[in-house]
N, C-alpha and C positions, 0 to 999 in steps of 0.2 A: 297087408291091408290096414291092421290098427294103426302101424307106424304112421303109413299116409295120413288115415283120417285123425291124428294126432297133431301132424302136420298144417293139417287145411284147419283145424281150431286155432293150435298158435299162432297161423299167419293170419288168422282174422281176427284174433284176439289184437295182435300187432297193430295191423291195419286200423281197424277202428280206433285205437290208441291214438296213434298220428293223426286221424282226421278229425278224434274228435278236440286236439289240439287249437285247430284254427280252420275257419272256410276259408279256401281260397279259391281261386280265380286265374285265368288268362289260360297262358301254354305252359306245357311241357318243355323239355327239349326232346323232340322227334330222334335228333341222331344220337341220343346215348342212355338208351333205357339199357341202362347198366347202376350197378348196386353195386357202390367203391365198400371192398372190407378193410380192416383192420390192416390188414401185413402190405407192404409195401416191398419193390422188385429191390431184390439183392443185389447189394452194392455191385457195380461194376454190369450188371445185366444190362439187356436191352430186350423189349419186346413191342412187335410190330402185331397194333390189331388192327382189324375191322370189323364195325358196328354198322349193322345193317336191319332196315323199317322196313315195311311194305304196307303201306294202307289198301288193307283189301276192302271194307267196308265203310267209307268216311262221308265228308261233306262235300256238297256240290259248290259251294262259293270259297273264295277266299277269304283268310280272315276266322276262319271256323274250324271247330277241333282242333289238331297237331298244325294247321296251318297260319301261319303268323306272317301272311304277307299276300299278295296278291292272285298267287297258286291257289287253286282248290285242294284240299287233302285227299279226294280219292282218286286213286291210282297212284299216290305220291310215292315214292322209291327213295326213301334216306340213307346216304349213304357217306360212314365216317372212317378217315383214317387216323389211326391215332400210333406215335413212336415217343416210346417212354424208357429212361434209361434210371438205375438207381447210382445215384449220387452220391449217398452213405448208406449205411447200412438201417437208419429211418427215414431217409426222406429221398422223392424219386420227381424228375421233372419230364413236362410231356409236350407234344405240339400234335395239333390238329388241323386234319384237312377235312373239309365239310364239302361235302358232294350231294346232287339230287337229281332226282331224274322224276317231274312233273308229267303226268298223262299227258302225251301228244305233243310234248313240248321238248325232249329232247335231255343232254345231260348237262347241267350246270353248275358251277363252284357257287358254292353259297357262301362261306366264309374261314374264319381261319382260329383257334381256340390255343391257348397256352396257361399251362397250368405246372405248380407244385403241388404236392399232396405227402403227407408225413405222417407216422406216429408216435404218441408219444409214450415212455417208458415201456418198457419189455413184456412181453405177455402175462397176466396173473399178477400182476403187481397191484393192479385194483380192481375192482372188483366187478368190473366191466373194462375191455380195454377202447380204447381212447385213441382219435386219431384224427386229422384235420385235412382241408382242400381250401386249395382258392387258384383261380382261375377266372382269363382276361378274356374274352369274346369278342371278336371283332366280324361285324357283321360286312362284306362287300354289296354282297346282291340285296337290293331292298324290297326284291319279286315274293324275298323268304322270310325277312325281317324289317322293320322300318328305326329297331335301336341298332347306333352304327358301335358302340363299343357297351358290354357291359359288362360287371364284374358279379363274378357267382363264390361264393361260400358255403363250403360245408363241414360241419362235426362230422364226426364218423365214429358210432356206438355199435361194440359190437359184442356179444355174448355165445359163448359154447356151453352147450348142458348135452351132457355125451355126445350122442351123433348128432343130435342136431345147433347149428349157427343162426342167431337172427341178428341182421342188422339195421340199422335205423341212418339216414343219410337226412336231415332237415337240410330244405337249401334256402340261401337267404341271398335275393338280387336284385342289383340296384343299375340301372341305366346309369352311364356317364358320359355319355353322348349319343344324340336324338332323338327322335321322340318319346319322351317321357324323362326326359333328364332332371326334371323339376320334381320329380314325383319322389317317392322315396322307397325303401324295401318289398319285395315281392317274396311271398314264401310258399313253398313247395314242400315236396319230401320224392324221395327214393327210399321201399324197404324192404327188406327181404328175409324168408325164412327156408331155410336148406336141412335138406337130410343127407348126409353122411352114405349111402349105400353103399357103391363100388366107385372105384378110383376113376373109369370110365363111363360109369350112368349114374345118375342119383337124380332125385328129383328135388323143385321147387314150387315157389309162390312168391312172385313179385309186385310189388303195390307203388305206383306212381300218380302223383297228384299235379294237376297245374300250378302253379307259381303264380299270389295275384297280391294286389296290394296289402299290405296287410293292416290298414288304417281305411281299408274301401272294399271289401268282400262283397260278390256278388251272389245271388240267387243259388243256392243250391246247384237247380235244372242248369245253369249255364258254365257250371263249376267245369273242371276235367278231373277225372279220377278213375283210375284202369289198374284192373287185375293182371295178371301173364301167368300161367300156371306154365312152369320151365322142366329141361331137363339139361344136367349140365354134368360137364364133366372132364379127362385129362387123358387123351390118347397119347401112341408113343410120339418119340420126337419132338417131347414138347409142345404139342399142339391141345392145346384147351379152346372150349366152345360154348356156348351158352344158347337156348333156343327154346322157342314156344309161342302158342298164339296171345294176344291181348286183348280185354274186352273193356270198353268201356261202362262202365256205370252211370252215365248221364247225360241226357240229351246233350248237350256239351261238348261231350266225350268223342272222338271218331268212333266207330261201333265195335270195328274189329283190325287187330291189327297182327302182322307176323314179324316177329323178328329174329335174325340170327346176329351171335357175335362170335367170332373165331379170335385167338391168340396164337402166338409164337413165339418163346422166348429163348436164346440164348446168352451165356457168359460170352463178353467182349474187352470184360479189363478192365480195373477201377481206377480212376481218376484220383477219389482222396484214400486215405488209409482206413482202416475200422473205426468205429463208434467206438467211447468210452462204454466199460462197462456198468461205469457210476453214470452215465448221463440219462437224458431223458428224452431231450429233445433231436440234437444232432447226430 
C-alpha cells in the first residue's frame, strides 16, 4: 500500500510537470494509448501487437473528445494493429493498421501508420536514458480524420529509481497534407509511471494529453487530458499486455474510456550484424 500511494504522488508529480509545460489542444491518438520506453526490440525480433479503445462514456457529436472526424466517440471501438521488427540492436521499424468499429456503423479501416523508433547509447551512460520516434500517418477514411498524411515526433525519457520506471513521451505534430497543412506544430505528451512488482502483475499510472497548436491553445475546459490507472505485465510465451480504465479530466475529454494492449514477440533472424559497442546511435 505505501509503495502504491508512492506511486499515485510520482505519477502526479509527473503529470502536472508535462501539463504544466504547455496547454494544449485538439485530439489524442485514440488507437495508441501506449507509453513507448526506452529499450527497443532485439535485433532480429518480431512482435505482433494489438492496441485496443473502447469509449465507454464519450460524446454524442462528431468532432469531440477522441473523435476527430465525423463519428461520435461513444461507443467508438479503436482498434490498432501494429508489427515491429528490430533492425539493430537500437533501432526497430513498425507498420500500422488502424481499424474502428463506430456505434451502429459497422467495422472500418481508418488508416495506415509507419514508424522508426531508436535509442540512443546503452543504458546508464547518462544520466536519464534517451531515445527517439518518428513516424508517417496516413489517414484513408475522412469519417475518422480530415488530415490525409501527418508526421508525429517523439523524445523518449526515461528513468529507473529501484522498482519504479517513469517515462516522458512529448509528441510534436505537424499536418503535411489536408486540412491544416498551413498551420504548424501540435503538441501532446504520453507519460508514464510503473512499479516493478511481479514479472506478471505490477501496476501503473498513465497520463495522456491532446495534441493542439502550439502558437493557438485553447481554453483549458476544451483541452483533452486523461488519467489510466493500468496493470501490466509479461505471461508465458512471450505474451505481454497492458490494461486499465481512463478518465478524462475535462469537459473536453471523452469521460471514460477502456483500453487493453496485448503483445507477442518472437526471435525470427537478424537481417544486419550487432551494434558497435563504441556506438550510440546505430
Amino acid at each position: 500500500m505505501k509503495n502504491l500511494l508512492r506511486l499515485v504522488g510520482m505519477g502526479a508529480l509527473l503529470f502536472t510537470a508535462v501539463l504544466g509545460a504547455s496547454s494544449v489542444r485538439a485530439q489524442v491518438d485514440p488507437w495508441e494509448f501506449e507509453v513507448y520506453p526506452y529499450a527497443t526490440e532485439s535485433r532480429g525480433t518480431m512482435e505482433l501487437e494489438t492496441d485496443n479503445a473502447v469509449i465507454a462514456n464519450g460524446h454524442s457529436k462528431g468532432g469531440e473528445g477522441t473523435a476527430a472526424g465525423t463519428f461520435r466517440s461513444q461507443g467508438m471501438w479503436y482498434n490498432q494493429y501494429e508489427l515491429t521488427y528490430g533492425l539493430t540492436d537500437r533501432i526497430e521499424a513498425s507498420a500500422y493498421l488502424l481499424m474502428a468499429s463506430p456505434s451502429g456503423h459497422g467495422y472500418w479501416y481508418a488508416g495506415s501508420e509507419y514508424r522508426l523508433r531508436g535509442r540512443l547509447f546503452d543504458p546508464e551512460v547518462l544520466p536519464v536514458d534517451l531515445g527517439w520516434y518518428a513516424e508517417l500517418e496516413w489517414h484513408h477514411t475522412p469519417q475518422f480524420d480530415d488530415a490525409d498524411i501527418e508526421l508525429e515526433l517523439r523524445p523518449i525519457v526515461e528513468k529507473d529509481i529501484g522498482r519504479f520506471s517513469f517515462i516522458a513521451n512529448p509528441i510534436f505534430e505537424k499536418v503535411l497534407k489536408g486540412v491544416g497543412v498551413h498551420e504548424g506544430f501540435e503538441f501532446g505528451y504520453a507519460t508514464g509511471a510503473y512499479y516493478r512488482w511481479m514479472r506478471y502483475l505490477s501496476p501503473g499510472l498513465e497520463f495522456y494529453g491532446g495534441a493542439g497548436l502550439m502558437d493557438d491553445t485553447d481554453p483549458l475546459n476544451a483541452q483533452q487530458h486523461y488519467i489510466f490507472p493500468v496493470v501490466w505485465g509479461e505471461l508465458p510465451h512471450g505474451i505481454e499486455y497492458n490494461l486499465g480504465p481512463g478518465f478524462g479530466l475535462t469537459r473536453g475529454s471523452d469521460h471514460v474510456i477502456m483500453k487493453f494492449n496485448l503483445e507477442l514477440e518472437r526471435f525470427v533472424g537478424a537481417i544486419f550484424g550487432p551494434s558497435s559497442e563504441s556506438g550510440w546511435f546505430f
